[in-house]
N, C-alpha and C positions, 0 to 999 in steps of 0.2 A: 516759641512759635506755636501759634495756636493749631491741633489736630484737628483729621476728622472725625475721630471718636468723640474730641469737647461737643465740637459740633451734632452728634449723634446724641451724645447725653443731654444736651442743653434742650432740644428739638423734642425729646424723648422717642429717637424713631433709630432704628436699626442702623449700622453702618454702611450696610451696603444700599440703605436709602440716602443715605448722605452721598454716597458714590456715584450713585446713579445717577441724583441731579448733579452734582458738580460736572457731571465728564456728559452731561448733555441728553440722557435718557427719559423717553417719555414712560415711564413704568409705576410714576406716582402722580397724586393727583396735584392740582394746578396749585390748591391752597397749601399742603404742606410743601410743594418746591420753592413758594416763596416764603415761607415761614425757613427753611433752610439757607435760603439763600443766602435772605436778612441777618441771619445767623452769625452767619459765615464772616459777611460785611463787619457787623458788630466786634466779633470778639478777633477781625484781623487776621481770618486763613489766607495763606499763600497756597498755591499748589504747587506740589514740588514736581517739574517739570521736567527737570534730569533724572529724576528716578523713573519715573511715568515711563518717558522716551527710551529707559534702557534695557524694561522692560519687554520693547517693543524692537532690540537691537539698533535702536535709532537712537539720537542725543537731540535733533534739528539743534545744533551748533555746527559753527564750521569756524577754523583756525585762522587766521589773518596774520600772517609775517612783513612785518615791512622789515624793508634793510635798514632801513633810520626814518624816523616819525618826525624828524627836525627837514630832514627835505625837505623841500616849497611843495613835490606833487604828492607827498604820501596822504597826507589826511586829508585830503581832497578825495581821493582816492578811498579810503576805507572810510568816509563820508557816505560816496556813492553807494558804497556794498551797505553798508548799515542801512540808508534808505532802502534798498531793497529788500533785504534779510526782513527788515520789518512788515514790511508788506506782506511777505511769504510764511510770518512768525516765528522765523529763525533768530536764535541769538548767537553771538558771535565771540571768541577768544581771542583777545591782541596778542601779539610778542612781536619785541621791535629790539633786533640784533644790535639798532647804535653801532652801522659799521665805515658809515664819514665822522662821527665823534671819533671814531677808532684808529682808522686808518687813513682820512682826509680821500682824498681825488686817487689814491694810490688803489686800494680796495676796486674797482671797475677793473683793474688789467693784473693782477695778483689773485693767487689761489688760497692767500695761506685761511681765509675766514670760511674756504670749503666745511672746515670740521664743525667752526661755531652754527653753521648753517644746518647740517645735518641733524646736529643736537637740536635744533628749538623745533625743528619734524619730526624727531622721539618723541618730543614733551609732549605737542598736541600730539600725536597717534596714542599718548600716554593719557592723556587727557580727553579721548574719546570720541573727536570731531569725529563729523560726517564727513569732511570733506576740506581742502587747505585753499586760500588763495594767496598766492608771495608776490608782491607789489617790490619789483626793485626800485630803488631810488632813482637810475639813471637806465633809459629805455637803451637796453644793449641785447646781443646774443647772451642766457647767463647756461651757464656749464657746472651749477652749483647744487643741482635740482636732485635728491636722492633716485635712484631709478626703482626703489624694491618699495615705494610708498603703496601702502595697500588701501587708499581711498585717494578720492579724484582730487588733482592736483590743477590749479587755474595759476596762470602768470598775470598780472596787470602790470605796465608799463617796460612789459620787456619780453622774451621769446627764446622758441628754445627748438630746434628741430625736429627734437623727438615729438613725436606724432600723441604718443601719450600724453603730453600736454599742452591743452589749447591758449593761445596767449591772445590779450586786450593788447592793442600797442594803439598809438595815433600815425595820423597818413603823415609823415613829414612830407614826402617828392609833391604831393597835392599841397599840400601849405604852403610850400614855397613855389609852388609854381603860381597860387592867389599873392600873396605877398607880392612876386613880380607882376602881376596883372596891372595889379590895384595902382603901379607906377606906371606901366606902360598905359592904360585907359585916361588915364591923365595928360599924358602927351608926351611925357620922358621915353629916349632913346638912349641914352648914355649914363646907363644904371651900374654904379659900382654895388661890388655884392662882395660883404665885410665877413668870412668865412671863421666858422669855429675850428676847433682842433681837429688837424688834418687826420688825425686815425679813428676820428666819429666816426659812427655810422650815421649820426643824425648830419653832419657835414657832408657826407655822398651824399646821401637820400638828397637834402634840402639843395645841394650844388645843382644835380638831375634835373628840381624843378625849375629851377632859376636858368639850366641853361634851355629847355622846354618851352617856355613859356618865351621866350625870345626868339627863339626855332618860329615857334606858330606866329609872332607876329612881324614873322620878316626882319628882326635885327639880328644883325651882326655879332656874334660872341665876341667879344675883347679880352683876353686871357689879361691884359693890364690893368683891366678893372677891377679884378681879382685879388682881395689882400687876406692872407691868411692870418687870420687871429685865434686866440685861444678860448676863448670866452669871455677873458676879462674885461674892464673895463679898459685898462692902461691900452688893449692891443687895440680897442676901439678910437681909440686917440689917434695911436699910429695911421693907425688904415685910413681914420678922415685924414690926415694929414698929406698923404700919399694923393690918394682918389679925389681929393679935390683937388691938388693940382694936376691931377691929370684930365679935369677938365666934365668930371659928372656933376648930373643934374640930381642926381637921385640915387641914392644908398639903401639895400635893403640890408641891414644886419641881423644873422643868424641867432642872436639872440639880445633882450631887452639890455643886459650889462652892457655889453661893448657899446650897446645905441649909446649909452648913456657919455662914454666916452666922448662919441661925434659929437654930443651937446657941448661938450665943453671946449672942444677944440673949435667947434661954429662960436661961442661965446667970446674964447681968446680972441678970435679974428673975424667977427663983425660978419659974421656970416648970420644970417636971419634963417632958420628953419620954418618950414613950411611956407616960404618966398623965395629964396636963393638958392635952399637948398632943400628938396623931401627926401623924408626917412620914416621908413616902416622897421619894427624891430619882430621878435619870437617869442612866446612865451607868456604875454599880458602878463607880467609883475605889476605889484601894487605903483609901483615906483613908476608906471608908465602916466599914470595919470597927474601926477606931480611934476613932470619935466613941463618944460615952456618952450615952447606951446605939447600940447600933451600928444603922448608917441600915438600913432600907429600899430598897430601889433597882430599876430597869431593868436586866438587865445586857445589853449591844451584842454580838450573835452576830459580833464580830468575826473567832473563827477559820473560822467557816462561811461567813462573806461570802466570804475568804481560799479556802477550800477549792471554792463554790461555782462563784468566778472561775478557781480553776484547770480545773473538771469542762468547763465552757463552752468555753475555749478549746482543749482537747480536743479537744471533739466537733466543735465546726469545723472545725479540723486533719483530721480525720476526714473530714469531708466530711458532717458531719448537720448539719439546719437548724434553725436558731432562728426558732421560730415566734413570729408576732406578741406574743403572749401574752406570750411571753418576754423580749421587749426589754429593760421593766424588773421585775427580778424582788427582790420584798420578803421579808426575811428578816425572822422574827419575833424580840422580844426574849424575855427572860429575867425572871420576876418573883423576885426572892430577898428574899424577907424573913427581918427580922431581931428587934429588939429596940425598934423606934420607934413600932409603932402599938398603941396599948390600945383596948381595946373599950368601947363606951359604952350597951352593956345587959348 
């Protein structure tokens, strides 16, 4: 790798003339900083930017943990921050624990990846970061978070109560209370709502908005219209199966898989989506625009959580304070419709 001293020699001019234009000094005259420059250009210097920075007690690096890089929102997510980081000139460190490769759905309600988690906040603090942002996989409370970290820690797509660190999460109780809007503005009153796994917290949150948004426009809550699914697809079967014969016009399911479910059960029995029957699903999976007629959906402001959690950790770095308010900060979703819901006046 090419030096500043090649560069000094080649130039025929001092070291600390090479130094002085490279790092931006006007201390030399115009014609030799571009005879240096060109130099530079030619013979391929890089400037070594971690040493520079650590010099300076600083690295502008920051640590990026995802719990698994295979999840649908993680690299959306450290997507976001990178577009930032860039912006800002910062460059960034991945470590991705692989802990649904490891431990599957089990890893959200188990402690035993506490330790593996700990370890990859040695390495980066080993490794010099300014500052860590940990993107879990699945937006929950997480309880994994070391507490003796001695630079600023961000959470995206999850949260934590301790006040020491500020978390990105999405609004679910506002997403599904749009989700149910975007039925009831249509003219549906007898909205089945196809629930995820009853110990979510994204299942409260989203249940909250869906029974809100029917509060405000004068209907009836029906506890019968209520099917509890798991996520899957199979429980999305179920629950059309149930909820249309009880008689609804319109299904909002808690997330894009189960919708998918309701497709096939509308398919086996001659039920017609977005004429017989609307469906709005969660989540905008690829898979939504490929159903027939194409879903309905939520879409997860995943690159702005991404982008959010980089601004944050910024401003810390900075020396600006994250006010209470701040702590946990709710990112609105996306309503995108499409082809699934008909009108019923």
């Amino acid at each position: 790798m090419a030096t500043i001293k090649e560069i000094a020699k080649a130039c025929n001019v001092s070291i600390a003339t090479v130094s002085n234009v490279l790092n931006g000094r006007k201390s030399v005259s115009e014609q030799t900083k571009e005879r240096i420059l060109e130099t530079a250009k030619q013979i391929g210097y890089v400037p070594n930017y971690m040493a520079k920075n650590l010099k300076q007690k600083i690295t502008r690096v920051i640590g990026i943990i995802t719990e698994d890089i295979t999840v649908f929102n993680c690299s959306e997510i450290v997507d976001g921050i990178h577009a930032y980081l860039d912006e800002e000139n910062y460059s960034f460190l991945l470590g991705n624990l692989r802990l649904y490769k490891k431990f599957g759905n089990r890893f959200y309600t188990t402690e035993e990846y506490h330790i593996q988690v700990e370890e990859e906040f040695r390495m980066m603090l080993a490794k010099q970061v300014d500052g860590i942002i940990y993107i879990g996989a699945h937006s929950r409370e997480l309880h994994c978070i070391p507490e003796d970290i001695t630079v600023p820690v961000i959470l995206a797509y999850g949260y934590s109560k301790n006040q020491k660190f500020p978390s990105i999460i999405f609004d679910d109780e506002k997403a599904a209370y749009r989700a149910t809007s975007s039925l009831i503005e249509n003219g549906h009153k007898k909205i089945g709502l196809l629930a995820g796994d009853e110990k979510s917290i994204h299942t409260k949150n989203r249940l909250q908005g869906f029974v809100r948004a029917l509060y405000d426009n004068k209907i009836l809550f029906n506890p019968e219209f209520v099917y509890q699914g798991n996520w899957e697809r199979a429980s999305g079967y179920e629950g059309a199966k149930k909820l249309c014969k009880d008689g609804v016009t319109a299904i909002f399911a808690m997330n894009d898989i189960m919708a998918g479910g309701i497709y096939v059960y509308a398919s086996e029995n001659n039920i017609n989506i977005g004429e017989d029957l609307s469906v709005v699903g969660f989540d905008n999976k690829e898979i939504c625009e490929a159903y027939h007629p194409s879903l309905s959906t939520m879409a997860l402001p995943l690159s702005e959580i991404g982008r959010t959690a980089g601004q944050m950790i910024i401003r810390i770095l900075r020396g600006e304070e994250v006010t209470e308010e701040e702590h946990i900060i709710k990112i609105a979703c996306q309503f995108i419709e499409r082809e699934s819901i008909s009108k019923t006046f």
